[in-house]
N, CA, C and O atoms as a GROMACS GRO file, in nm:
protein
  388
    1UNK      N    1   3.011   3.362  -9.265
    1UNK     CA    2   2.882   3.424  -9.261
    1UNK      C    3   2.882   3.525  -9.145
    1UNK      O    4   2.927   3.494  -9.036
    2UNK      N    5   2.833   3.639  -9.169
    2UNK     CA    6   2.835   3.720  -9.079
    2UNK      C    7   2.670   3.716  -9.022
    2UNK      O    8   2.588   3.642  -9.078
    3UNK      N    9   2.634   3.805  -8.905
    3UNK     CA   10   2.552   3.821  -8.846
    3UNK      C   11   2.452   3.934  -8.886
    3UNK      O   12   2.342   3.959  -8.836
    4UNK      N   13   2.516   3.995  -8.987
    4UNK     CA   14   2.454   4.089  -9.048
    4UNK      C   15   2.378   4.008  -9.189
    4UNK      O   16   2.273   4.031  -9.249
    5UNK      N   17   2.457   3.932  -9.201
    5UNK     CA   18   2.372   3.812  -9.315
    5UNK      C   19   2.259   3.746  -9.289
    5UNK      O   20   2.153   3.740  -9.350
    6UNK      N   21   2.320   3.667  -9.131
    6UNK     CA   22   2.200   3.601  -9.068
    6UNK      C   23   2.060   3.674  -9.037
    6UNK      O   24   1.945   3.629  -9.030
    7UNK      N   25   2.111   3.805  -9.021
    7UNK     CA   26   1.942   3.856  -8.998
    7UNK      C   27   1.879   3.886  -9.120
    7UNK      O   28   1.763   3.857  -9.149
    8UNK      N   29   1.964   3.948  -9.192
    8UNK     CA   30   1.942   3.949  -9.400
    8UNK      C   31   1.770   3.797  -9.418
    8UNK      O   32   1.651   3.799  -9.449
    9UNK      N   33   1.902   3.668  -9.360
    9UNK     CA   34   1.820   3.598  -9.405
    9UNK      C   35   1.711   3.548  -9.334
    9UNK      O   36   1.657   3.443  -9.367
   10UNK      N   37   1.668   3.629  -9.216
   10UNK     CA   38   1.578   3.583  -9.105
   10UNK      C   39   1.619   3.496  -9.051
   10UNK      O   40   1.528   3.414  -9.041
   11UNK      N   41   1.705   3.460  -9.008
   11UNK     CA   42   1.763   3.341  -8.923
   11UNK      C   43   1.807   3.460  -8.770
   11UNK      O   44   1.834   3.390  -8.672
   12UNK      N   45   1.813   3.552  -8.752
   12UNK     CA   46   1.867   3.605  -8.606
   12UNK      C   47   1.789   3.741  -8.619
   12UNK      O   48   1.808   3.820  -8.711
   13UNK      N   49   1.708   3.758  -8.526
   13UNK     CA   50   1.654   3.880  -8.526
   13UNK      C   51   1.630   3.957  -8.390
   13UNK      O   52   1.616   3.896  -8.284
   14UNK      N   53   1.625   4.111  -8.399
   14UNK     CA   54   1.676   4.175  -8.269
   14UNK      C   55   1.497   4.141  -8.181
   14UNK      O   56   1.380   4.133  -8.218
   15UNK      N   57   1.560   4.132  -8.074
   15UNK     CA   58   1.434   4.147  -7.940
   15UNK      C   59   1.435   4.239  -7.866
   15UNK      O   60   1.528   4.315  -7.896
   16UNK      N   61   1.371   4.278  -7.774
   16UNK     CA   62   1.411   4.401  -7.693
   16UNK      C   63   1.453   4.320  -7.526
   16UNK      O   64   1.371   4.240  -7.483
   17UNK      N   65   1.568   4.346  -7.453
   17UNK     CA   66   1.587   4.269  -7.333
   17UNK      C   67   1.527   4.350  -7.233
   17UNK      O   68   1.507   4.469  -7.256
   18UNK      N   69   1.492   4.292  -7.112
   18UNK     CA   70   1.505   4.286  -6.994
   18UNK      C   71   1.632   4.343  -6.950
   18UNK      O   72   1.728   4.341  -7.027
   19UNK      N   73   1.648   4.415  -6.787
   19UNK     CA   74   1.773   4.487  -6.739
   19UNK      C   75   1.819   4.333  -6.710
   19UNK      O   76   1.936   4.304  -6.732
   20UNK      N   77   1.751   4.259  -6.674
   20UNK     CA   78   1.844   4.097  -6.630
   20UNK      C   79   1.878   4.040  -6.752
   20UNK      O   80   1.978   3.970  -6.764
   21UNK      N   81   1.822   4.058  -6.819
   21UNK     CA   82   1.861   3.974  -6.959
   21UNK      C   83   2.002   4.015  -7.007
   21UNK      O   84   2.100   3.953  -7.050
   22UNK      N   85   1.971   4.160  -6.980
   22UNK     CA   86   2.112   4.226  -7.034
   22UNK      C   87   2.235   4.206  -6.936
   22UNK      O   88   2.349   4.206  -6.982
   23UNK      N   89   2.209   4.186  -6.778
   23UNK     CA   90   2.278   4.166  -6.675
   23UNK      C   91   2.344   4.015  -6.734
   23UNK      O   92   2.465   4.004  -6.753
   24UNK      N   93   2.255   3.909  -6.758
   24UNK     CA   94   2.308   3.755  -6.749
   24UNK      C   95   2.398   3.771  -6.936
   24UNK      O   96   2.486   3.685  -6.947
   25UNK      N   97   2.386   3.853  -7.052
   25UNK     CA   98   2.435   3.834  -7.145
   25UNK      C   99   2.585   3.912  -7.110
   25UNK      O  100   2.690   3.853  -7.134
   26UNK      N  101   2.583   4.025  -7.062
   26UNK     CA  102   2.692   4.097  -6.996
   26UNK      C  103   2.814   3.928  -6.898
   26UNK      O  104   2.934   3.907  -6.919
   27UNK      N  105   2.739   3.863  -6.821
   27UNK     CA  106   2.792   3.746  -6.751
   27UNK      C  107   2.867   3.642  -6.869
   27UNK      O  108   2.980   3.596  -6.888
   28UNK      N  109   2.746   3.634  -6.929
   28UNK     CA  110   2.767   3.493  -7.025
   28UNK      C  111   2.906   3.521  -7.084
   28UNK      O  112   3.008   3.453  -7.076
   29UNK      N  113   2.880   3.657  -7.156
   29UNK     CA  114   3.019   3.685  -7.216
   29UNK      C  115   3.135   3.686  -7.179
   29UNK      O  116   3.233   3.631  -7.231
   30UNK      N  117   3.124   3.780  -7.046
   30UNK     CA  118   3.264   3.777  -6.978
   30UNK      C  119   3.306   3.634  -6.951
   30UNK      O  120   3.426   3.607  -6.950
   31UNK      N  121   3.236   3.565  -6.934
   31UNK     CA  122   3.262   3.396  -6.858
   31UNK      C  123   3.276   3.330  -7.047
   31UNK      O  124   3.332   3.221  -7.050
   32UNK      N  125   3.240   3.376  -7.163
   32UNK     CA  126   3.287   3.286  -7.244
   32UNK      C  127   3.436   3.358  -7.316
   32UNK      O  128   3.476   3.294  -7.414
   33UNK      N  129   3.512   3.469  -7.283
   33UNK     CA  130   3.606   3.544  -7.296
   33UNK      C  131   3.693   3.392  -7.321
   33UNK      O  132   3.694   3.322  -7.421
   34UNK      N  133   3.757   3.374  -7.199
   34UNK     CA  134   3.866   3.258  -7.209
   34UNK      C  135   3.855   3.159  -7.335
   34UNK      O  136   3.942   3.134  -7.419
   35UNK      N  137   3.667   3.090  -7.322
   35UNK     CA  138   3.685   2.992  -7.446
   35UNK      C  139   3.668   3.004  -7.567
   35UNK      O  140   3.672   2.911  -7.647
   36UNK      N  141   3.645   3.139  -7.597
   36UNK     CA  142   3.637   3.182  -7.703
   36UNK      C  143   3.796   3.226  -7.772
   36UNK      O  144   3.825   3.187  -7.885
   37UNK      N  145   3.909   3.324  -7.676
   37UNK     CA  146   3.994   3.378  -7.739
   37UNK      C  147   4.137   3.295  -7.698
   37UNK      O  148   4.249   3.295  -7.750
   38UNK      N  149   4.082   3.226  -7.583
   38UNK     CA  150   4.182   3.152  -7.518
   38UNK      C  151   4.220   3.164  -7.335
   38UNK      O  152   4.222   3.264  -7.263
   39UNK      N  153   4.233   3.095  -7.319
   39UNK     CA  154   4.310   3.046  -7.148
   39UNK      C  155   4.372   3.207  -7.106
   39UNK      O  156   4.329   3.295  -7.031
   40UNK      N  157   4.469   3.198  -7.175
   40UNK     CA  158   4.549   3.353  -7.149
   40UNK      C  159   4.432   3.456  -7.136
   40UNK      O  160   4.466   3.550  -7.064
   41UNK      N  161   4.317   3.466  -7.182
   41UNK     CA  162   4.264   3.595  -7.140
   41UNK      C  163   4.167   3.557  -7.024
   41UNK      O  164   4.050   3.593  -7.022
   42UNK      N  165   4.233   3.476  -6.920
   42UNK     CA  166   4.110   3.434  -6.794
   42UNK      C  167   4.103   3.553  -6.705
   42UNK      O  168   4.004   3.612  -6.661
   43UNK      N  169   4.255   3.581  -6.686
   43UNK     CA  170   4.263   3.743  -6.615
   43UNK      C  171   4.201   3.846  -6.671
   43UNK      O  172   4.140   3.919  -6.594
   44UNK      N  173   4.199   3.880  -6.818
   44UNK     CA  174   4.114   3.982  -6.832
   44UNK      C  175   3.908   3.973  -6.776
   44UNK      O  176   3.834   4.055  -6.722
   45UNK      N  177   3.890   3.844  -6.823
   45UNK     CA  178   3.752   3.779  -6.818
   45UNK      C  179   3.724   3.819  -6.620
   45UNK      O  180   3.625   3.863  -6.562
   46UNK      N  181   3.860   3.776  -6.568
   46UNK     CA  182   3.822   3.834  -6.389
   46UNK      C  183   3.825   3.965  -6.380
   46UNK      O  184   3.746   4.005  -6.293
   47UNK      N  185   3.890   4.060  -6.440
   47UNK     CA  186   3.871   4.167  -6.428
   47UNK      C  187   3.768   4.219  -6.446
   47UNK      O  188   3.729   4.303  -6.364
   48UNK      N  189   3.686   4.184  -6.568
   48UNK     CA  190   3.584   4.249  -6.644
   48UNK      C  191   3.442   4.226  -6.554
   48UNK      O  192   3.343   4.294  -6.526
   49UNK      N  193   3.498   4.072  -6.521
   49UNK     CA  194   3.385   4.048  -6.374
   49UNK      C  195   3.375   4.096  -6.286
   49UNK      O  196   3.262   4.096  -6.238
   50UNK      N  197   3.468   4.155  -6.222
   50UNK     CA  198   3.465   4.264  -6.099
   50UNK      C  199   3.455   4.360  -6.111
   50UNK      O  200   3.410   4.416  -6.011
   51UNK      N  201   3.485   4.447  -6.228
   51UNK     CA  202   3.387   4.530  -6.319
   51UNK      C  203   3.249   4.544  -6.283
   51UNK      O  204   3.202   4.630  -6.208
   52UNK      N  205   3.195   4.463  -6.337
   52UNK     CA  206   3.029   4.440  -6.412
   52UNK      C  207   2.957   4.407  -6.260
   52UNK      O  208   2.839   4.431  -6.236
   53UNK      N  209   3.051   4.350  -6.164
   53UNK     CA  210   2.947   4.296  -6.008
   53UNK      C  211   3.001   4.455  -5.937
   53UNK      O  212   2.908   4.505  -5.873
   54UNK      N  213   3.058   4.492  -5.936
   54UNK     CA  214   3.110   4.638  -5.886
   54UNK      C  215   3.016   4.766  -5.944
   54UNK      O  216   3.001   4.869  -5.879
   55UNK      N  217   2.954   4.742  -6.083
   55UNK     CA  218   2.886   4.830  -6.154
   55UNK      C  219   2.720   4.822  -6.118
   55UNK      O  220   2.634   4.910  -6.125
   56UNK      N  221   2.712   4.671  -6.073
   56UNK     CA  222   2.605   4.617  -6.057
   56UNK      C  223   2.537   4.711  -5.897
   56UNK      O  224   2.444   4.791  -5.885
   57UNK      N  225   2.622   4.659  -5.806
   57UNK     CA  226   2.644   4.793  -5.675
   57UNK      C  227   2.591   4.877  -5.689
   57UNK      O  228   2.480   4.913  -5.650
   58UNK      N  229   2.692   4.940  -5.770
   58UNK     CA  230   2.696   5.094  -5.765
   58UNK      C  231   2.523   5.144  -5.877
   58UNK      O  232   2.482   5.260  -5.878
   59UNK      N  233   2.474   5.064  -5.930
   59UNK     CA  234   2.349   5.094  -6.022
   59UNK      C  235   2.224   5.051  -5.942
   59UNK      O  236   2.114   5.105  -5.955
   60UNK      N  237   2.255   4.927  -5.841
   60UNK     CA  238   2.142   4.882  -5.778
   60UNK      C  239   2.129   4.936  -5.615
   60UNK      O  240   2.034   4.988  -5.557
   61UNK      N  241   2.250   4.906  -5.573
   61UNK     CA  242   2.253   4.953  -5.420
   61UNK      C  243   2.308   5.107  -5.360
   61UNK      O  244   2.252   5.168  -5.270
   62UNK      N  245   2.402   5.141  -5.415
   62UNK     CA  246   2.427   5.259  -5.378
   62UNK      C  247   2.544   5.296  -5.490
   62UNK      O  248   2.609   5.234  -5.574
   63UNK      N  249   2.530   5.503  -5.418
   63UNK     CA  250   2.665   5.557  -5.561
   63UNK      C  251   2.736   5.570  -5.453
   63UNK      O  252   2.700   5.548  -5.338
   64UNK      N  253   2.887   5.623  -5.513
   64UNK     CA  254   3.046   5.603  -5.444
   64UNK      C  255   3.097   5.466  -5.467
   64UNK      O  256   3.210   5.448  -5.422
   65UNK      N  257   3.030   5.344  -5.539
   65UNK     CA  258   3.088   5.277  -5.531
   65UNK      C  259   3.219   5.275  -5.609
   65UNK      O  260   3.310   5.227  -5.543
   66UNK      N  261   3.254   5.315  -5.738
   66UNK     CA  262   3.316   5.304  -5.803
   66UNK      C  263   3.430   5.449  -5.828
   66UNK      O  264   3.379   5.548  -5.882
   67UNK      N  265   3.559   5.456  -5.794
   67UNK     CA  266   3.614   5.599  -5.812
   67UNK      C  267   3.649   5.643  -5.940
   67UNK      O  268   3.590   5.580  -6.028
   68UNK      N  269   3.733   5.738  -5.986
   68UNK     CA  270   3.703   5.810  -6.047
   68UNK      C  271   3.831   5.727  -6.128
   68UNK      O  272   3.830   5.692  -6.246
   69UNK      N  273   3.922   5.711  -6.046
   69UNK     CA  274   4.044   5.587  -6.063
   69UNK      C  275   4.029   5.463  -6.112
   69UNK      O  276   4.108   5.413  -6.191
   70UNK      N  277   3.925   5.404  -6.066
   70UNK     CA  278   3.894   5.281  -6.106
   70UNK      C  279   3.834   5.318  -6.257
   70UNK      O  280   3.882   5.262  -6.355
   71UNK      N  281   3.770   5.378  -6.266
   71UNK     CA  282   3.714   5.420  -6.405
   71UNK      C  283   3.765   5.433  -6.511
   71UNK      O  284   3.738   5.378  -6.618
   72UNK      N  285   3.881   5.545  -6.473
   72UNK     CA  286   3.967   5.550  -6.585
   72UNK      C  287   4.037   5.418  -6.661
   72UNK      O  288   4.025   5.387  -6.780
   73UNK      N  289   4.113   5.351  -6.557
   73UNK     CA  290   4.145   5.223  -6.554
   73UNK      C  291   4.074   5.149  -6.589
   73UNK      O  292   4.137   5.044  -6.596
   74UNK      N  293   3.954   5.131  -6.624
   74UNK     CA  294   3.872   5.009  -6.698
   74UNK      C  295   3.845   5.103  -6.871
   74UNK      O  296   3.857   5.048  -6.980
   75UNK      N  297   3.816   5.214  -6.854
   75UNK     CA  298   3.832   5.277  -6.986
   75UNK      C  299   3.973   5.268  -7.059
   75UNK      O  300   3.984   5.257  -7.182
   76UNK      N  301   4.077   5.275  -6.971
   76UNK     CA  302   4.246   5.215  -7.083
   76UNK      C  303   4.201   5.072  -7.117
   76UNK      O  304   4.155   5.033  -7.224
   77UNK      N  305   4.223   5.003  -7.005
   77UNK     CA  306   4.168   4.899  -7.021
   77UNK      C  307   4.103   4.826  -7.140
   77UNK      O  308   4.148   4.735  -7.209
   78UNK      N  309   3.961   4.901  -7.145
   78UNK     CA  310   3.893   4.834  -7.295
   78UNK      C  311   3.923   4.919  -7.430
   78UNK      O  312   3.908   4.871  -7.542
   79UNK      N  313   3.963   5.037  -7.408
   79UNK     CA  314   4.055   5.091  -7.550
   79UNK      C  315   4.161   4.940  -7.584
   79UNK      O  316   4.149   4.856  -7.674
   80UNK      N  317   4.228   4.946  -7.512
   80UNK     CA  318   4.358   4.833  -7.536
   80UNK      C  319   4.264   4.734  -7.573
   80UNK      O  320   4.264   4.706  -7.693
   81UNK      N  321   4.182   4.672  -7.501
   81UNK     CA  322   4.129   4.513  -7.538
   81UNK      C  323   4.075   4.515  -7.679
   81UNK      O  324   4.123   4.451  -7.773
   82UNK      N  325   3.951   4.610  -7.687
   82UNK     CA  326   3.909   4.688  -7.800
   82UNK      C  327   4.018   4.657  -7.930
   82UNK      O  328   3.971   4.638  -8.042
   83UNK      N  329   4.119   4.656  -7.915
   83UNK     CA  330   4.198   4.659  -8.061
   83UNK      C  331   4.264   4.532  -8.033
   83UNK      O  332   4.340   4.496  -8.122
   84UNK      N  333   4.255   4.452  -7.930
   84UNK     CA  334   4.340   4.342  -7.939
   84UNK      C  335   4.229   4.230  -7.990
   84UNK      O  336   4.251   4.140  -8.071
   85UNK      N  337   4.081   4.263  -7.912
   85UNK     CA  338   4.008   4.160  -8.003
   85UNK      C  339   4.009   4.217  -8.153
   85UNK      O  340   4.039   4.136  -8.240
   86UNK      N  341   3.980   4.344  -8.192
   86UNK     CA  342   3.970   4.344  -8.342
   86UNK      C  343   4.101   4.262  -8.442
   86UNK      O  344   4.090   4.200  -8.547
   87UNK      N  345   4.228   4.294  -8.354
   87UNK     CA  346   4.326   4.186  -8.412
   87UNK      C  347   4.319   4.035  -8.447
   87UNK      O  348   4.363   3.970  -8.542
   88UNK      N  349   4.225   3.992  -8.304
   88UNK     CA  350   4.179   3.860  -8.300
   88UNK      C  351   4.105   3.849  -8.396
   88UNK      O  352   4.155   3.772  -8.478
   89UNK      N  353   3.999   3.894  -8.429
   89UNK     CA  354   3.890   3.843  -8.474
   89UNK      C  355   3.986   3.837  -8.690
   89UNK      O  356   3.985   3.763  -8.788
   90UNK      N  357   4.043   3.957  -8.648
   90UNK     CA  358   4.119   3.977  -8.821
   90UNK      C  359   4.162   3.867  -8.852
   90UNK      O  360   4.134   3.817  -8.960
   91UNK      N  361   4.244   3.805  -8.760
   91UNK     CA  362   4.343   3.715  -8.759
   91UNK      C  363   4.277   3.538  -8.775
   91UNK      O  364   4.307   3.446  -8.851
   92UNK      N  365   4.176   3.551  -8.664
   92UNK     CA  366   4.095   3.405  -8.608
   92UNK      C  367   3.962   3.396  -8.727
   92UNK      O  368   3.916   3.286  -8.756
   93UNK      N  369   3.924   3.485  -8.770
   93UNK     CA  370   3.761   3.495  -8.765
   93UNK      C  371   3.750   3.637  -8.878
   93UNK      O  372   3.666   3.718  -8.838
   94UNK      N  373   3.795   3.664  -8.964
   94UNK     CA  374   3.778   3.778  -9.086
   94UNK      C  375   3.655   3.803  -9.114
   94UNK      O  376   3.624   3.910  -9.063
   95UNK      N  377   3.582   3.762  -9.163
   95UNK     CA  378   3.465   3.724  -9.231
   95UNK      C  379   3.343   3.778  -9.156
   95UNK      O  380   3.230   3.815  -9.187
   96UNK      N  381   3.442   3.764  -9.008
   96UNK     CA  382   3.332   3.856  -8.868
   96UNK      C  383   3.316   4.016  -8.869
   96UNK      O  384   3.242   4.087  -8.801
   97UNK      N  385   3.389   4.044  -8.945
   97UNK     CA  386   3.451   4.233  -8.951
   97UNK      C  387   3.362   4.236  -9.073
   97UNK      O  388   3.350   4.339  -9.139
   0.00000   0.00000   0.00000
């Protein structure tokens, strides 16, 4: 069953978030990375966290936080992940695509 079904059948429907709401679902995820795809992706899940608390900085407290280097590097970064979950999900979970 996809999620596009579930809302079909009124069972999941969109809300509008909060900037925290979106802050703690941004968390939840990165922190359910590992148990969702596996152990092996705990390093990506820390990365993505120092990411998102680094982004958090640089949106709430001040700019310069983040260079121009680091940026790029999280953009290869999720290109690559980007096709490794779509592999996953092909592979684990079809029915999700």
């Amino acid at each position: 069953m996809t999620l596009k079904s579930w809302a079909e059948n009124r069972w999941l429907r969109e809300h509008a978030t909060s900037r925290q709401e979106k802050t703690l679902q941004h968390y939840r995820t990165i922190q359910a990375l590992p148990l969702i795809m596996g152990n092996e992706r705990q390093g990506d899940a820390d990365y993505l966290n120092a990411c998102r608390a680094k982004r958090n900085k640089a949106e709430y407290d001040r700019i310069g936080v983040v260079s121009d280097a680091e940026a790029e590097e999280l953009i290869g970064f999720v290109r690559e992940f980007r096709e490794e979950v779509l592999d996953w999900l092909r592979k684990s979970h079809p029915e999700m695509l």
